[in-house]
C-alpha positions as CSV (number, residue, x, y, z in Angstrom):
1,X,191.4,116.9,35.8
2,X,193.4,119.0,38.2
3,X,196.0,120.7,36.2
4,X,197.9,121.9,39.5
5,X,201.4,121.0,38.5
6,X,202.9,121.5,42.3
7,X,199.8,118.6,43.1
8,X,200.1,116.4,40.4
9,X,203.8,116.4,40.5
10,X,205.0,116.1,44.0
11,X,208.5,114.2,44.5
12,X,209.6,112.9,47.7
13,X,213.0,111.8,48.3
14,X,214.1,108.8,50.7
15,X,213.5,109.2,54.4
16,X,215.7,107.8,57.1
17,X,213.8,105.6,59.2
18,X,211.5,106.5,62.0
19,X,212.9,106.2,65.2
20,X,210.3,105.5,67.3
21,X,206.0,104.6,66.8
22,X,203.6,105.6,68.9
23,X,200.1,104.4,70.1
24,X,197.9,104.4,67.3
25,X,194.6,103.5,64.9
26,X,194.8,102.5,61.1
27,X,192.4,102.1,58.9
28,X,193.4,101.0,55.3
29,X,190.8,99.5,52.5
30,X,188.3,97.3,54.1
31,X,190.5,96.8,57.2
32,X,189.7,98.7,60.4
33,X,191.6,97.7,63.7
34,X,192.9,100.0,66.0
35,X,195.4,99.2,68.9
36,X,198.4,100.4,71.0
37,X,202.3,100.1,71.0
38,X,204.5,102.6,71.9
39,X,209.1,101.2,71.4
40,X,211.4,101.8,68.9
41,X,211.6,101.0,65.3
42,X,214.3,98.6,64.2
43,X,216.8,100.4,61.7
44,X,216.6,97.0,59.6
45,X,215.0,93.4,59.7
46,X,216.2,90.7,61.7
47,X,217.9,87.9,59.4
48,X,215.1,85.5,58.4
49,X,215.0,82.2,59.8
50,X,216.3,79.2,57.5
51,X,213.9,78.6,55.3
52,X,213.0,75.0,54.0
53,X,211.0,73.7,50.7
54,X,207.0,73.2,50.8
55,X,206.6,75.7,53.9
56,X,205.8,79.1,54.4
57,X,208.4,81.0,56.5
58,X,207.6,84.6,58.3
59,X,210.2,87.1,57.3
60,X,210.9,90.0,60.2
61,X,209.7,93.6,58.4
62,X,211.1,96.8,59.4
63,X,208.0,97.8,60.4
64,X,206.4,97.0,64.1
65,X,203.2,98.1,63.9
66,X,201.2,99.1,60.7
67,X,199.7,97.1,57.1
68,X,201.2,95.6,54.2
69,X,199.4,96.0,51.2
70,X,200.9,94.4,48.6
71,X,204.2,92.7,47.4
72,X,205.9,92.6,43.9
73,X,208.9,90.5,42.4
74,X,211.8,90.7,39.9
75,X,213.5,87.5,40.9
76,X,214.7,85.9,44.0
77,X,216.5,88.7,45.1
78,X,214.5,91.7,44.1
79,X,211.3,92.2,45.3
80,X,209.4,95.3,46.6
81,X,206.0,96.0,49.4
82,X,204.0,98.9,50.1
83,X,202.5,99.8,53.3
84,X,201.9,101.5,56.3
85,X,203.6,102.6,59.2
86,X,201.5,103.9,62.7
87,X,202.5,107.0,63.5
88,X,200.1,108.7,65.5
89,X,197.2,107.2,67.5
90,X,195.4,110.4,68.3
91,X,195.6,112.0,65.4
92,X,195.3,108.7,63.2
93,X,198.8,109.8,61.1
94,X,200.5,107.2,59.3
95,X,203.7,107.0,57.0
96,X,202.7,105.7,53.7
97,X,206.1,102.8,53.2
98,X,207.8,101.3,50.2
99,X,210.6,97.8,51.6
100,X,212.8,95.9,49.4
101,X,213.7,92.7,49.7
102,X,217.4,92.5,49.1
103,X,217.8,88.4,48.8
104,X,218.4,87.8,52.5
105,X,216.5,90.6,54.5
106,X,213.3,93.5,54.1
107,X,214.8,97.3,54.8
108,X,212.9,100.2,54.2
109,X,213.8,101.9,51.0
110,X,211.6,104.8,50.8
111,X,208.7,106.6,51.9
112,X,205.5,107.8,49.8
113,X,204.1,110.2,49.2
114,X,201.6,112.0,51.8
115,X,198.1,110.4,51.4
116,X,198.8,108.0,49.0
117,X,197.2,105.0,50.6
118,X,198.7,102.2,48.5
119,X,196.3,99.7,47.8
120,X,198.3,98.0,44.8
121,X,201.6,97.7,43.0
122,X,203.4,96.9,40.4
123,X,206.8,96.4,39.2
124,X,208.5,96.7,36.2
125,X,212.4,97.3,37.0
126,X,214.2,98.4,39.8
127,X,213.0,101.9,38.3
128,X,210.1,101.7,37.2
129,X,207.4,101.0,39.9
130,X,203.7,102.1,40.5
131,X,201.8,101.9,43.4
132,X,197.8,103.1,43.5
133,X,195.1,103.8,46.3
134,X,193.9,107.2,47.3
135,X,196.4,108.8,44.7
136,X,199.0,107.0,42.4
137,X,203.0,107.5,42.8
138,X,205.8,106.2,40.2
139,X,209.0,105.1,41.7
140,X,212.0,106.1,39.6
141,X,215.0,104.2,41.0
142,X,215.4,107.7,43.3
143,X,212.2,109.4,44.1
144,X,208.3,108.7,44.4
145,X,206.5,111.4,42.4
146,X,202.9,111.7,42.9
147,X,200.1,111.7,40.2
148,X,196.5,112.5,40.8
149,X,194.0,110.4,38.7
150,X,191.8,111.6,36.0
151,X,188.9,113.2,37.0
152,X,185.9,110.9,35.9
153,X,182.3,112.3,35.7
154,X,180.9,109.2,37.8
155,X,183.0,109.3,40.6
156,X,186.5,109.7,42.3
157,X,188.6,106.2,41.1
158,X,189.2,103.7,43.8
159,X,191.6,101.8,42.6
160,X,192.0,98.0,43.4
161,X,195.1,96.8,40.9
162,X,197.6,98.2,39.0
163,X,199.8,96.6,35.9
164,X,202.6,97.9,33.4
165,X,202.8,96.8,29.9
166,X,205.9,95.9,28.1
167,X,205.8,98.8,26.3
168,X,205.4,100.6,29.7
169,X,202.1,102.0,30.0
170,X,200.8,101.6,33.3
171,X,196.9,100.7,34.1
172,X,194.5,100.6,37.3
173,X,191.3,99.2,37.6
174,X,189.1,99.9,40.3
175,X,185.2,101.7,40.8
176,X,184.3,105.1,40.3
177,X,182.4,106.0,43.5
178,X,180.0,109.1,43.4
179,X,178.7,108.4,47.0
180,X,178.6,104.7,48.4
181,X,180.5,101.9,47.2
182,X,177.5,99.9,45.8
183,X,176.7,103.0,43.7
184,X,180.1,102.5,42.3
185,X,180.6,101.5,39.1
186,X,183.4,99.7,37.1
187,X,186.6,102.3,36.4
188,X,189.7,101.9,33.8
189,X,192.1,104.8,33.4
190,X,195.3,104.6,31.4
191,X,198.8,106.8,32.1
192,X,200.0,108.2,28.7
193,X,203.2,109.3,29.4
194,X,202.3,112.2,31.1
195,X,198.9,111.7,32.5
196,X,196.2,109.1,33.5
197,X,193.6,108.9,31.4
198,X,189.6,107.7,31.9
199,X,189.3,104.7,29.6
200,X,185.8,104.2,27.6
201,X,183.7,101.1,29.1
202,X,180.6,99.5,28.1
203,X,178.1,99.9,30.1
204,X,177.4,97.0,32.8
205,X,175.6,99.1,35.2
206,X,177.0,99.0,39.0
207,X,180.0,97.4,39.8
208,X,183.8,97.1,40.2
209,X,186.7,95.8,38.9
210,X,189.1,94.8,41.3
211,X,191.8,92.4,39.3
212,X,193.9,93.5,36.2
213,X,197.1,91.5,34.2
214,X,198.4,92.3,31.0
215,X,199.2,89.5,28.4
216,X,200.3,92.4,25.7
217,X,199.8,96.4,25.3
218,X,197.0,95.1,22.8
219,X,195.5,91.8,25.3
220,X,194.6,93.2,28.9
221,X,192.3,91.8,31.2
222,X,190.1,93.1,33.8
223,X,187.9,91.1,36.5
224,X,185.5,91.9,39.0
225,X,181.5,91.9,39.4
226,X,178.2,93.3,38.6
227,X,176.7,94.1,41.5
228,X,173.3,92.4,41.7
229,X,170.0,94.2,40.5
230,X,166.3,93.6,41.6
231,X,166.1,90.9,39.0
232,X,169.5,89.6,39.1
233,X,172.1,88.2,41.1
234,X,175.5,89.4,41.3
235,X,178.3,88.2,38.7
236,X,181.5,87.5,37.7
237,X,183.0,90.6,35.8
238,X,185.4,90.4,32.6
239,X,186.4,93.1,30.5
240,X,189.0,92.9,27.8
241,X,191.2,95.6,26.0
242,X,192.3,94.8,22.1
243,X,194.2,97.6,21.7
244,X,192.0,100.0,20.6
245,X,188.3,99.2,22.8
246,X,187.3,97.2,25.9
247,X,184.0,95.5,25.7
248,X,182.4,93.1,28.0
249,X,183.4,89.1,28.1
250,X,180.9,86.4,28.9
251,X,181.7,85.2,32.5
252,X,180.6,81.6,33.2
253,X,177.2,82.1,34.5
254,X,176.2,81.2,38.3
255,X,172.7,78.6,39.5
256,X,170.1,80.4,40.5
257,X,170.2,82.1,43.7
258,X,174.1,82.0,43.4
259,X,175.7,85.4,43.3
260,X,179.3,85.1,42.2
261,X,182.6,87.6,42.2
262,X,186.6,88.0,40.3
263,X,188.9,89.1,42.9
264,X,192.3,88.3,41.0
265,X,193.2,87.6,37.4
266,X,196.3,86.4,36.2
267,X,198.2,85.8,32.8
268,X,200.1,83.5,31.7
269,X,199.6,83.7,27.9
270,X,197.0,84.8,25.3
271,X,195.6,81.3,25.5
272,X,195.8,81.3,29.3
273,X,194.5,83.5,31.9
274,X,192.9,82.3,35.3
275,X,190.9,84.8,37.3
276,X,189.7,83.7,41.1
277,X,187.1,84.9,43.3
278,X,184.0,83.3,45.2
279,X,180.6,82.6,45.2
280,X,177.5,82.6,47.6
281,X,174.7,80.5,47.7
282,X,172.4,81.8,50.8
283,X,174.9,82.0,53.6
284,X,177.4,79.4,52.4
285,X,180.7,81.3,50.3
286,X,183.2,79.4,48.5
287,X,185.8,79.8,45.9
288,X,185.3,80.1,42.4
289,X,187.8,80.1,39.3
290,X,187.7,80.1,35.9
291,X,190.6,79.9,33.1
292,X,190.1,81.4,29.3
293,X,191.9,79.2,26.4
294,X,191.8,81.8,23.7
295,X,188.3,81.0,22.6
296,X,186.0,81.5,26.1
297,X,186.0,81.4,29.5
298,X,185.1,78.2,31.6
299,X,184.6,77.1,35.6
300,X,187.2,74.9,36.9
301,X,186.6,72.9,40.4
302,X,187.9,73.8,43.7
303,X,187.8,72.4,46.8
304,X,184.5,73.2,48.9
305,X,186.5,75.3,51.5
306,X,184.4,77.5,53.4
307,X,184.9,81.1,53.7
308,X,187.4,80.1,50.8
309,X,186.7,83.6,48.9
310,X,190.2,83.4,46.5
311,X,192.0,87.0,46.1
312,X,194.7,86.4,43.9
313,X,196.2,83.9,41.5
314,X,199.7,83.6,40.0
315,X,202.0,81.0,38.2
316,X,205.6,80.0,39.7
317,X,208.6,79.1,37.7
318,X,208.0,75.7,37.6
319,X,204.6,76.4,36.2
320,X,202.7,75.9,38.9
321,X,199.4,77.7,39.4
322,X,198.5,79.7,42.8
323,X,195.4,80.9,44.4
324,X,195.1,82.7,48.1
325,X,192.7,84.3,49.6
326,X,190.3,83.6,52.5
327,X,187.6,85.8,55.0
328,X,189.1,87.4,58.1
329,X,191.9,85.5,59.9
330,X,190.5,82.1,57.8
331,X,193.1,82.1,54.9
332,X,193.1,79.8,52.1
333,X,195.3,78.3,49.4
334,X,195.0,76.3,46.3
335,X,197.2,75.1,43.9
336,X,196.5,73.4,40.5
337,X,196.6,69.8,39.3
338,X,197.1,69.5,36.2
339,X,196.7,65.6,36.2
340,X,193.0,66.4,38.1
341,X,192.2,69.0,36.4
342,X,191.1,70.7,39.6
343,X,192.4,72.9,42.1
344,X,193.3,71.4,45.7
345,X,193.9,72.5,49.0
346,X,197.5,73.8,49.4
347,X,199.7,74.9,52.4
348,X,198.4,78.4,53.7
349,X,200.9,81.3,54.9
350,X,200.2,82.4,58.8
351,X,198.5,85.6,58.0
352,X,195.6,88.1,56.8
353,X,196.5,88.1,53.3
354,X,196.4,91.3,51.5
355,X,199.1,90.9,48.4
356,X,200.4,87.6,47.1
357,X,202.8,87.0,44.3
358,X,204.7,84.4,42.3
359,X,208.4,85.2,42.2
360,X,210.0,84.8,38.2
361,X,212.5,82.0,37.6
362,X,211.9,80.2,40.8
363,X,209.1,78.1,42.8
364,X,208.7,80.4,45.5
365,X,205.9,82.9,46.4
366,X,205.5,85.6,48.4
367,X,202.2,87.1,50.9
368,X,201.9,89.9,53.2
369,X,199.6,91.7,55.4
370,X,198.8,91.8,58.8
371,X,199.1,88.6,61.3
372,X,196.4,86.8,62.3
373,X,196.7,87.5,65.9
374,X,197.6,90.5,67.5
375,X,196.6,94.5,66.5
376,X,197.9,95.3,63.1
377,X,201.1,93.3,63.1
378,X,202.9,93.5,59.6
379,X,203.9,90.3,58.2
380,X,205.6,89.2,55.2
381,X,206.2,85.2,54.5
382,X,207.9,83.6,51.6
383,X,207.5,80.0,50.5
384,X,210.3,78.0,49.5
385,X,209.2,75.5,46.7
């Protein structure tokens, strides 16, 4: 582990907004689109339009040309995304963004730190916030301060999700990567206080885990997927921590031929947690869930959407469970009916989702990434329930 306290430790105060973006390229994740703009930067978002119940409604970001990553929520009127800004077209530079939703409008409230990349983030209080990608950075009501990750013998982390615990230990999940991704193989690592810290897995061979949610500091949950093998296909991943080990939870198996995935897990209580992914069966992929009721884990139906790979699940305030996801510019949503017993087709927000969350005490949710058309067009939409 690099014990460099100046590069472990670095603290970046808030920046004033950029006054201008120029031409540029991005590349963030999985996503690679390049483009060109070149005007100024608004000093604050646009008032959003009235929004109405059961639709999704865009919300102007203070940011014109870039990525958002991921979105977090403390009620209706707190609630936090992590992105990107385009800087630089020729020299591919980028501003690494944290905006806050203030119960009306997005505004900028800080920037990150160099290089961080955020992938992920969560959101504990107002000052207490972790976001993870190349690096990870903790937000302290004042100032981002920068934390390399553990160094792990099979690889450098790439992280994929991020929780904190009620008693305020922070995890991230991702793949240890030594050269190519499908070398990779599942990765857990724990801050203590003072430090991350590699976690102890069993040993599934190749993979990654790519969803994480926290019922208790002694009840966590990982998903993902073991990445297929000459002899078998690829499936769903679940790990669980009790407090003191993780070890491996059966996943509901897949037919023959069928390789299957966990993109997103959520919690809603010990007896209840939903993770979400997709399956594919030759050249046909659709989505796949599965909800644990204390005892094991079982498949629930959804709708036979295609391209319907599911990324991330949560529960509103009225108890209602959410899954989005989708392939490219085809997005997809599901909701759960508890009367069918069966998740159905929902409306879908306008955009490449890359972060999706249920916001506490109310019925509404909240996506962001980039817009469907267009080069790398930030968006944020809330729905009103």
């Amino acid at each position: 582990m690099n014990t460099n306290t100046s590069s472990r430790h670095r603290r970046v105060r808030r920046r004033p907004l950029l006054a201008s973006l120029a031409a540029g390229a991005i590349a963030t994740g999985s996503l690679a689109v390049a483009g060109a703009w070149a005007g100024p930067a608004p000093d604050e978002a646009e008032a959003p339009p009235a929004a109405r119940a059961g639709e999704w409604t865009t919300t102007p970001a203070p940011v014109e040309k870039g990525d958002l990553t991921a979105v977090a929520a403390l009620d209706g009127k707190q609630a936090w995304a992590v992105g990107y800004r385009l800087k630089d077209s020729t020299n591919i530079k980028n501003d690494a963004v944290a905006l806050r939703w203030d119960g009306s409008s997005w505004k900028q409230e800080s920037t990150l730190p160099p290089d961080s990349f955020p992938q992920a983030l969560a959101v504990k209080s107002a000052d207490d916030i972790w976001t993870v990608g190349a690096s990870s950075a903790h937000w302290d009501g004042t100032a981002w301060t920068a934390h390399n990750f553990d160094r792990d013998p099979s690889g450098r982390l790439t992280p994929d999700a991020v929780a904190i615990a009620s008693d305020g230990k922070a995890w991230a999940v991702g793949r240890a990567v030594p050269q190519g991704i499908k070398n990779g193989v599942p990765a857990v690592q724990a801050w203590d206080g003072s430090a991350w810290r590699k976690q102890a897995l069993p040993d599934v061979g190749k993979g990654e885990l790519t969803g994480l949610a926290v019922v208790a500091p002694d009840d966590i949950w990982a998903a993902g997927a073991a990445f297929a093998t000459a002899d078998t296909e690829q499936a769903a991943l679940l790990l669980h921590f009790d407090g003191t080990s993780w070890t491996r939870v059966d996943a509901p198996p897949g037919k023959e031929g069928e390789n299957r995935w966990f993109s997103g897990v959520t919690a809603v209580s010990a007896d209840e947690v939903w993770a979400v992914g997709g399956s594919v069966t030759g050249s046909s992929e659709h989505p796949f869930a599965a909800r644990w009721d204390g005892k094991k884990w079982t498949a629930v139906s959804t709708p036979n959407v295609p391209d319907g790979r599911l990324r991330v699940a949560a529960k509103d305030g009225n108890g209602t469970l959410w899954a989005v996801g989708g392939k490219g510019a085809v997005t997809v949503a599901l909701r759960w009916d508890a009367q069918q017993r069966r998740f159905v087709q929902a409306p879908t927000p306008s955009l490449v989702v890359r972060g999706f969350t249920a916001v506490p005490g109310t019925a509404d949710l909240w996506a962001v990434g980039i817009a469907e058309k267009g080069d790398l067009v930030p968006v944020a939409t809330r729905f009103t329930g």
